[in-house]
C-alpha positions in Angstrom: 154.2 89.7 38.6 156.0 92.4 40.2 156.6 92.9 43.7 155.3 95.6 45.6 157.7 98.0 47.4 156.9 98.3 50.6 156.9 102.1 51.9 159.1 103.4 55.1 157.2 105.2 56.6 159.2 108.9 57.7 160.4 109.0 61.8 157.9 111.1 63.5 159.5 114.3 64.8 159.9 114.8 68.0 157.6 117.6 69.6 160.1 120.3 70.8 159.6 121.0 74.8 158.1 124.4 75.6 160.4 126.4 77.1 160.6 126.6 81.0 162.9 129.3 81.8 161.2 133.2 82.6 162.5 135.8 79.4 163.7 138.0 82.5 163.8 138.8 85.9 162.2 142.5 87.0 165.3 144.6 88.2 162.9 147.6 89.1 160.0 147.7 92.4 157.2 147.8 89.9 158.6 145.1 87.7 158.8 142.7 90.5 155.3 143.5 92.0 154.1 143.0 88.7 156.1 139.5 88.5 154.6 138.3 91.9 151.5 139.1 90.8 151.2 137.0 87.8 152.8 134.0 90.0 150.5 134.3 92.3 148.2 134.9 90.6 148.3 131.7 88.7 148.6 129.2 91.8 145.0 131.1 92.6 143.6 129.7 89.4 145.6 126.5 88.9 143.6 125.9 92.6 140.5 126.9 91.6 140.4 125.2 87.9 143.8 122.3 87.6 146.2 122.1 85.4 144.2 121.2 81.9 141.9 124.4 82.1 145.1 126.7 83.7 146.2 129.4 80.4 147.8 132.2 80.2 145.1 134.3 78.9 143.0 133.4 81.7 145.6 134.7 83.9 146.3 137.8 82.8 142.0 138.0 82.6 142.4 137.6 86.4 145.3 139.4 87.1 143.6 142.7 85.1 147.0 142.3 82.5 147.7 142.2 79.1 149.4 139.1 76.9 152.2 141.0 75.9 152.7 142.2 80.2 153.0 138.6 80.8 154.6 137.5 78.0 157.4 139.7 78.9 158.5 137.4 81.9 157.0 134.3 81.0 156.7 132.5 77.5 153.7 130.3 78.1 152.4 128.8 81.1 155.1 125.9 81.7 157.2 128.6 82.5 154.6 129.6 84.9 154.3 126.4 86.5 158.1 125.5 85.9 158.6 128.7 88.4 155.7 127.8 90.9 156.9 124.0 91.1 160.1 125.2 91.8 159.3 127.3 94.8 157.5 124.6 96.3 160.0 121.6 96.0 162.5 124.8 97.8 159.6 125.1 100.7 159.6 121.2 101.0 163.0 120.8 101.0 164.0 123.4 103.2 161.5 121.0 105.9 164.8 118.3 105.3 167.8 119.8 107.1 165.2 120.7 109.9 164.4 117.0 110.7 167.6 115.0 109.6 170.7 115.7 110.8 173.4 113.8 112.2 172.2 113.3 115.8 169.0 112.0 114.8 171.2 109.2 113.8 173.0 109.1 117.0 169.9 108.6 118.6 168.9 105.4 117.5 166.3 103.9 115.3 163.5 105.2 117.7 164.5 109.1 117.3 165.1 108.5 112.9 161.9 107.0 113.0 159.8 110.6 115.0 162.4 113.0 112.5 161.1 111.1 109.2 157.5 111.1 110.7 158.2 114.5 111.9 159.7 115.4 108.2 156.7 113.8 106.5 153.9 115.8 108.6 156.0 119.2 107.9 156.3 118.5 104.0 152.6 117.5 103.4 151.5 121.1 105.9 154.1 122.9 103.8 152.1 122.1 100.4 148.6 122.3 102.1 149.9 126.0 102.9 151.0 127.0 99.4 148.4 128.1 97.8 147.2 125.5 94.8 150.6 123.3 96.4 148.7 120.5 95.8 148.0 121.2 91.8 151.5 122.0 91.7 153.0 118.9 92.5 150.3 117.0 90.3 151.5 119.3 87.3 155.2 118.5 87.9 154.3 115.1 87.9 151.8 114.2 84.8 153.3 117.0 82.3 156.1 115.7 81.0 157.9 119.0 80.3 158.1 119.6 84.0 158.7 116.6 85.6 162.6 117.8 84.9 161.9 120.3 87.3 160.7 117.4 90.3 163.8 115.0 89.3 166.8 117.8 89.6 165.3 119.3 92.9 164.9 115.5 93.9 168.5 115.0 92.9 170.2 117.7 94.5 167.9 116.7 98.0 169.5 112.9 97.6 173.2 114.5 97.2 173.1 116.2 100.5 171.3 113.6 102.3 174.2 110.7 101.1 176.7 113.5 102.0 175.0 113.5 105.3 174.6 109.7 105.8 178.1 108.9 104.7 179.3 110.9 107.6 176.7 109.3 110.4 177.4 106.1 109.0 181.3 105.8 108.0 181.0 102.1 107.9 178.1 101.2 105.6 178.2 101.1 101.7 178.6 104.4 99.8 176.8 103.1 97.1 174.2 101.8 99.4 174.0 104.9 101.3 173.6 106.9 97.6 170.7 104.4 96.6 168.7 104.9 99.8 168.8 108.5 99.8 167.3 108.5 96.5 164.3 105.8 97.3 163.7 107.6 100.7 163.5 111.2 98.8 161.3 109.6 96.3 159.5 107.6 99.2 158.6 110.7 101.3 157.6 113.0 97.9 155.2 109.8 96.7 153.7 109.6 100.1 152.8 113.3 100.3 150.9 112.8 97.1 148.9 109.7 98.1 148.1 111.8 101.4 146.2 114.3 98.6 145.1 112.0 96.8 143.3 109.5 99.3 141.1 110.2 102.3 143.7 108.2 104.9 145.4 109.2 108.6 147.9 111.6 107.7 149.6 110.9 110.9 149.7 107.2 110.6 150.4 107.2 107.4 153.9 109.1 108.1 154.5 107.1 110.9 154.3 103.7 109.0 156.0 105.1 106.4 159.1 106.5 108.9 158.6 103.0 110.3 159.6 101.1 107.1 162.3 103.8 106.1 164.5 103.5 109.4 163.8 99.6 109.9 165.8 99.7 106.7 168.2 102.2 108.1 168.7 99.5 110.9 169.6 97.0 108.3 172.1 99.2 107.4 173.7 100.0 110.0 172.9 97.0 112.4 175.0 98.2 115.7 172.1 101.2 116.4 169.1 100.3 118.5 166.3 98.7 117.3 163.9 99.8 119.3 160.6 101.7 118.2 157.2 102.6 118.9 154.4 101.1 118.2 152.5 102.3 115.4 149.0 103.7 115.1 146.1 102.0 113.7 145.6 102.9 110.4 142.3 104.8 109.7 140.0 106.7 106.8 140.3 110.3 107.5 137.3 111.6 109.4 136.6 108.2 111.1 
């Protein structure tokens, strides 16, 4: 009796990504009113109906345009997003060099942990006052053809802060110093989201979290002080 051949079955093609980048940027006053428009335009509704039900012909419905007036700056609405994500992860990390800097550190573990509390409260009021912020930064984290977009702004954030800790720190591991930065970035972004996401103390959650962060810091770098406040009592929001 003959055997029977056993089929391969064909490797699935991958699924191309959808293109991210705008076709062009407006060089004339119209063009870039036009431009804004649409952008903002599009936070409005990704606020009003998330990310599943967000198109682009529901857009241009709203912004009183045509396909082909949107299509001419934007190929789809990853783009659109791609653009809107990236202006909020610019917002939040602009809140960075305005809490840690290099005499936070001199200050002890005390004054690292009010800056990271300090950065926390700032990033999460940041998002809350970017209109559909909070949509945005679910999109850049459940479509996969954005979450590019949250990993290279989080990379270039952990860059500067190692850059910045190396120099407060001469005497602690550079490697060590390069792997915080990245867990603390990622840290303070994940926290920000759970602070959507869950009816809980915004304060006291950023003040446990800045708690946690600089008691590491201290581990670190054992000859600063380890003294620090005493944190609040964790509470549901409204409560």
């Amino acid at each position: 009796m003959q055997q029977a051949v056993r089929s391969t079955p064909a490797p699935r093609k991958k699924s191309k990504s959808p293109s991210l980048a705008p076709k062009k940027q407006p060089a004339q006053q119209r063009a870039t009113e036009t431009y804004e428009r649409i952008l903002a335009v599009t936070a409005e509704t990704l606020a009003d109906v998330g990310i599943e039900r967000l198109s682009t012909n529901l857009v241009c419905e709203r912004a009183g345009l045509t396909p082909p007036a949107l299509y001419r700056y934007f190929p789809n609405k990853y783009a659109l997003l791609s653009e809107l994500g990236q202006r909020l992860m610019q917002r939040q990390n602009e809140r960075v060099d305005n809490w840690i800097t290099i005499d936070v550190f001199s200050g002890g573990v005390g004054a690292l942990e009010r800056a990271l509390e300090g950065l926390i409260l700032d990033t999460y009021a940041a998002t809350s006052e970017t209109v559909g912020g909070v949509w945005i930064m679910r999109a850049l984290r459940a479509v996969p053809a954005l979450q590019q977009v949250r990993l290279a702004s989080h990379a270039a954030v952990t860059r500067e802060q190692a850059r910045l800790l190396a120099k407060a720190l001469p005497q602690a591991n550079k490697a060590e110093l390069e792997l915080v930065s990245r867990v603390v970035v990622e840290l303070i972004y994940a926290t920000v989201e759970m602070i959507f996401d869950e009816p809980l103390d915004v304060k006291a959650v950023a003040h446990m979290v800045a708690c946690m962060v600089a008691s590491h810091m201290a581990r670190i770098n054992p000859e600063r002080d380890s003294g620090r406040s005493r944190p609040p009592r964790m509470s549901v929001r409204g409560k």
